[in-house]
C-alpha positions as CSV (number, residue, x, y, z in Angstrom):
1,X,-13.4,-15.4,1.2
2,X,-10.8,-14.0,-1.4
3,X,-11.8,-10.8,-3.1
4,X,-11.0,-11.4,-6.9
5,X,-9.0,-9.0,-8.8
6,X,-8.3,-8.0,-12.2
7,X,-5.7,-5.2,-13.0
8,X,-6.0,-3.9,-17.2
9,X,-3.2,-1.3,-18.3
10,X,-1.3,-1.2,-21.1
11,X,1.5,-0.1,-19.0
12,X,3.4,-3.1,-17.5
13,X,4.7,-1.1,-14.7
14,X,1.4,0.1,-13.9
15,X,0.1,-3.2,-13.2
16,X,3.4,-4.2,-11.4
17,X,3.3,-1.3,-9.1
18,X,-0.7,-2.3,-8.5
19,X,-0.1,-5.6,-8.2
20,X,2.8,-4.9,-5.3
21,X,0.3,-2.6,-3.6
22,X,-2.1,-5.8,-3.5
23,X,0.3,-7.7,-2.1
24,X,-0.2,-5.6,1.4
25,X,-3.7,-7.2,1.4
26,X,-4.0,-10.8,2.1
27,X,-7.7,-11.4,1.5
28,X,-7.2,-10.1,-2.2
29,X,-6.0,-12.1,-5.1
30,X,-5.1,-10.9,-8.4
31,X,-6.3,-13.8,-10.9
32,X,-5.1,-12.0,-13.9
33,X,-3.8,-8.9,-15.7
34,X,-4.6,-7.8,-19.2
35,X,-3.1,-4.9,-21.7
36,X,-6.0,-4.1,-23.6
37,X,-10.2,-3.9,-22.8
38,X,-10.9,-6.5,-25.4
39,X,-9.3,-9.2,-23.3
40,X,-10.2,-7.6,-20.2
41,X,-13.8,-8.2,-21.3
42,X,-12.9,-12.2,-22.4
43,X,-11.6,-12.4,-19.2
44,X,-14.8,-10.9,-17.2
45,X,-17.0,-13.1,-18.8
46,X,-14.6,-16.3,-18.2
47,X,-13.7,-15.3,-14.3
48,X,-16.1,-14.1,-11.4
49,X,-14.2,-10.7,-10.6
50,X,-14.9,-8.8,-7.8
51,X,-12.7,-6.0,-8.5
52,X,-11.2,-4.1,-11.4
53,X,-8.3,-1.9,-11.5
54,X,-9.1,-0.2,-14.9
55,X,-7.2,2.3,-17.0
56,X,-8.9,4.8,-19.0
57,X,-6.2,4.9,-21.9
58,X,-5.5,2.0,-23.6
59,X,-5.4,0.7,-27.5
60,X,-8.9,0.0,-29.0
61,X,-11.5,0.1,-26.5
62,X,-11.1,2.6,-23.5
63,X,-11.7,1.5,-20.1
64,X,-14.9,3.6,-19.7
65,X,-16.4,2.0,-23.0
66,X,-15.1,-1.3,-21.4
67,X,-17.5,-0.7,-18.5
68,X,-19.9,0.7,-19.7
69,X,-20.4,-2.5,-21.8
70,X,-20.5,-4.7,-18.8
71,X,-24.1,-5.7,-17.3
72,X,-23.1,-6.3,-14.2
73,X,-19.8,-4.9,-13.1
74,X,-17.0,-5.7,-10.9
75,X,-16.2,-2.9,-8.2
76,X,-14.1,-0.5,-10.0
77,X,-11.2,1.7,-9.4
78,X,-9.6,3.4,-12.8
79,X,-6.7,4.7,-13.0
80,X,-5.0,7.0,-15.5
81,X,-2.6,9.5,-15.9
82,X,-5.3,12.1,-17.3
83,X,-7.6,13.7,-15.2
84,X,-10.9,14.9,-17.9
85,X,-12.7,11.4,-17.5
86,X,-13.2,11.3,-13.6
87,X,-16.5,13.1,-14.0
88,X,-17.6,10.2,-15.8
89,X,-15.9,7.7,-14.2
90,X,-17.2,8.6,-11.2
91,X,-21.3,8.7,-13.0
92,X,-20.3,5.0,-14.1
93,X,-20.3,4.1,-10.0
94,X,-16.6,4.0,-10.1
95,X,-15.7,3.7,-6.2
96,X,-12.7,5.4,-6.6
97,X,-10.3,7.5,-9.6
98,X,-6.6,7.3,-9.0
99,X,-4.3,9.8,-11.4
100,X,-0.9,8.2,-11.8
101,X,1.6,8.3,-10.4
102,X,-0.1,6.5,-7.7
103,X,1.1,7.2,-4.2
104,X,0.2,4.2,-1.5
105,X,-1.1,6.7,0.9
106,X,-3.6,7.1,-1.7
107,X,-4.1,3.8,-3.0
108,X,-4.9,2.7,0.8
109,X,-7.3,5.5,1.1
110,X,-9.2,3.5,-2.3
111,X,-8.6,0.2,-0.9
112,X,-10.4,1.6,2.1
113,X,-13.4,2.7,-0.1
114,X,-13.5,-1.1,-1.6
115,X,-13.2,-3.1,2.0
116,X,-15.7,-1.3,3.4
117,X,-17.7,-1.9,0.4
118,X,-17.7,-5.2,0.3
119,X,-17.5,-6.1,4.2
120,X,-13.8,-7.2,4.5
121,X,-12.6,-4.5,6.1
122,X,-11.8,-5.6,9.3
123,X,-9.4,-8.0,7.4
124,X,-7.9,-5.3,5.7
125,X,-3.7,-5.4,5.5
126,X,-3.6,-1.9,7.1
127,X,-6.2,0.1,7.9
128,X,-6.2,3.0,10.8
129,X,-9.9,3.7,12.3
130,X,-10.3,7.7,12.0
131,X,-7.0,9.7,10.9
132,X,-4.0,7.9,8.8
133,X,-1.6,9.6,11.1
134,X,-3.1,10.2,14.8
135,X,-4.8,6.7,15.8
136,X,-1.9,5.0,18.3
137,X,-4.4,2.0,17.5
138,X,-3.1,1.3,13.7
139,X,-1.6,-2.4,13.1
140,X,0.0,-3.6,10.1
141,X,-0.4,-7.3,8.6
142,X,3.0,-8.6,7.6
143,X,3.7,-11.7,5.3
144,X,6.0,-13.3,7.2
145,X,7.0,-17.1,5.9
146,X,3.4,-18.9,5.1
147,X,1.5,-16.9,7.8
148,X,-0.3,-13.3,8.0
149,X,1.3,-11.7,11.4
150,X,-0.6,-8.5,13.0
151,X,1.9,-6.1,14.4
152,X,0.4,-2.9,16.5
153,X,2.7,0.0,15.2
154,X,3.0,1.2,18.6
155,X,5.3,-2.3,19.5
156,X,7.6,-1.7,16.8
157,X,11.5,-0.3,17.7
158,X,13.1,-0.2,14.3
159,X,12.0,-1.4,10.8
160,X,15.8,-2.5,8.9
161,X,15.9,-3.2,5.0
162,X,17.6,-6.3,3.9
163,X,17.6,-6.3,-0.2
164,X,14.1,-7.0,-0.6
165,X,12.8,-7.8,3.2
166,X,12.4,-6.1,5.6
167,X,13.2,-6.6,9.5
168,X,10.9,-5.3,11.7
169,X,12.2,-5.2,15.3
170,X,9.6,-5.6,18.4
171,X,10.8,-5.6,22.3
172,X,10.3,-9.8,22.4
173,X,10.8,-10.9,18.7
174,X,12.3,-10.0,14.8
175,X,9.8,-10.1,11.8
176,X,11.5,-10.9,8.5
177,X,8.6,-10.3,5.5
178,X,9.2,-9.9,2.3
179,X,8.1,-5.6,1.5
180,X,10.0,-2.9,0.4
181,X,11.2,-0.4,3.4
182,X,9.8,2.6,1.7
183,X,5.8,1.1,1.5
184,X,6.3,0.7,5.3
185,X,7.6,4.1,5.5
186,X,4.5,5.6,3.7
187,X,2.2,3.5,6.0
188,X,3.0,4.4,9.2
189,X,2.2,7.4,11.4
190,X,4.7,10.6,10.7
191,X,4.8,11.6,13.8
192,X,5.8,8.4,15.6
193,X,8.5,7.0,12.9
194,X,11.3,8.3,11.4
195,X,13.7,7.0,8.4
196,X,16.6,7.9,9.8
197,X,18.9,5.8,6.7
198,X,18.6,4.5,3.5
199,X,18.3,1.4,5.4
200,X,16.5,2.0,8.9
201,X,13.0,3.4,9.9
202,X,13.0,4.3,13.9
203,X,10.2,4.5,16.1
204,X,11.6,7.9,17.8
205,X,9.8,7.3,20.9
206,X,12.0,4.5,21.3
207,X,15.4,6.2,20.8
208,X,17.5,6.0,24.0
209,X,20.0,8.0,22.3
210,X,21.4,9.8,20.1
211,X,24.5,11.8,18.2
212,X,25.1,13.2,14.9
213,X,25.4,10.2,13.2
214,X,23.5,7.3,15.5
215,X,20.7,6.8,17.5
216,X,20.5,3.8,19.9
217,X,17.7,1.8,20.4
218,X,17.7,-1.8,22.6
219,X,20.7,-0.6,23.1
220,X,22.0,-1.1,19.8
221,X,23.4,2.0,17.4
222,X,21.7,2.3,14.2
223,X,23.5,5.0,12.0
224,X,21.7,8.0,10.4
225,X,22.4,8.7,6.4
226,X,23.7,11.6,5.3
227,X,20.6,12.6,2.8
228,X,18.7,11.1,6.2
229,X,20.6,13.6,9.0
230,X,18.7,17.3,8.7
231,X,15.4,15.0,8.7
232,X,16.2,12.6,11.7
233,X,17.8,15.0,13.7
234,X,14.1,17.5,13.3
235,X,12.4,14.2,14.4
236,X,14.3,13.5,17.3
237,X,14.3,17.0,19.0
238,X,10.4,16.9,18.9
239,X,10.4,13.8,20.4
C-alpha cells in the first residue's frame, strides 16, 4: 500500500529537492505540494495523507500552528532552515526535524524513522540493518524501465553517469535507472566505493588495476578526474 505524501514549503527548490529524495522510495507517493499552510490545511482535509514534509517558515500560518490545528495528523517531518523550533516540533510528535540544507544521508536516516513507523520498512528503497557504512548486507532499489530492481551493493563493479541516468555495472548484467550519480554516491558504504571521476563511482575491491590516471575493472579502463585523483588514489592504496 502507497504511503501518501504531502511536501509544503514556500521554497520551490525545497520541495524539488524532497520530492527527488522520494523518488528513491517506491512505496511512497507524493500526491501534492503546497507553498503556504492555508492550502496545506485544504489539502489535508480533501486527501488522506500519511505523511507531511512541513516547513516551519512560511507566509501566514507557520507550519507548527498548521499542526497544531490538525486533529488527527499525518506523520510529520519539518524542515527549516532555523534551528529554535525543534524543541517544539519535536513536543508536537514530529518524528523527525531536518535543518536545511538537507543532506540524503540524513534525510534516509528520517525516512528510516517513518518506515519503521508505519511497517514498510522492509520495502524501503535503501535501508542498511545496523551501521550506514559497515553492513556488507545493504541493497539498493533502482527504477529501472517500469520495474523496481534490488541490487546488493556488494555485486556492483562500477556505477557510470550518463546525463541524468545512471549505469550501474554488475558481473552478469547493466542497470540503466534514471538517478543522479552523486545520490548513489552518498548512499553507498565509504569504505567499499570510490568516485574516482566526475563521471564514475568504483567498487575498489573490484579494481584489477590501476595507474595515475585509470583503474581497470572487467577489464575495461575507467579514467580518474583530476579534482577525483588525490581521493581515488587514498582509496585504492587501502584497498
Amino acid at each position: 500500500m502507497k504511503i501518501k505524501a504531502l511536501i509544503v514549503d514556500d521554497e520551490p527548490h525545497a520541495i524539488e529537492v524532497i520530492a527527488k529524495y522520494l523518488e528513491n522510495f517506491p512505496e511512497v507517493d507524493v500526491v501534492e505540494t503546497c507553498k503556504d499552510g492555508i492550502s496545506a490545511f485544504h489539502c489535508l482535509q480533501r486527501k488522506g495523507i500519511d505523511l507531511m514534509f512541513l516547513d516551519v517558515k512560511m507566509p501566514g500560518i507557520n507550519g507548527v500552528e498548521l499542526l497544531k490545528s490538525l486533529k488527527n495528523p499525518p506523520k510529520v517531518i519539518f524542515t527549516t532552515a532555523f534551528t529554535e523550533y525543534a524543541v517544539e516540533g519535536f513536543e508536537l510528535d514530529a518524528v523527525d526535524y531536518l535543518v536545511k540544507p538537507i543532506s540524503f544521508n540524513r534525510f534516509l536516516k528520517a525516512m528510516d524513522k517513518v518506515l519503521t513507523s508505519m511497517g514498510a520498512k522492509k520495502q524501503a528503497a535503501f535501508f542498511p540493518e545496523g551501521s550506514y557504512h559497515n553492513d556488507v548486507n545493504k541493497f539498493l532499489y533502482l527504477k529501472v524501465d517500469r520495474k523496481t530492481v534490488k541490487v546488493n551493493v556488494k555485486d556492483i563493479y562500477w556505477i557510470e553517469s550518463i546525463r541524468d541516468y545512471v549505469k550501474v555495472v554488475l558481473l552478469d548484467k547493466v542497470l540503466i535507472s534514471k538517478q543522479k550519480i552523486s545520490i548513489l554516491e552518498e548512499l553507498l558504504p565509504e569504505d567499499q566505493f570510490c568516485r574516482i571521476h566526475k563521471s564514475f563511482i568504483v567498487a575498489t575491491n573490484k579494481v584489477e588495476s590501476y595507474y595515475a590516471h585509470a583503474v581497470e575493472v572487467l577489464g575495461k579502463e575507467l579514467p580518474i578526474g583530476r579534482n577525483y585523483k588525490q581521493q581515488a588514489l587514498k582509496c585504492l592504496q587501502l584497498v
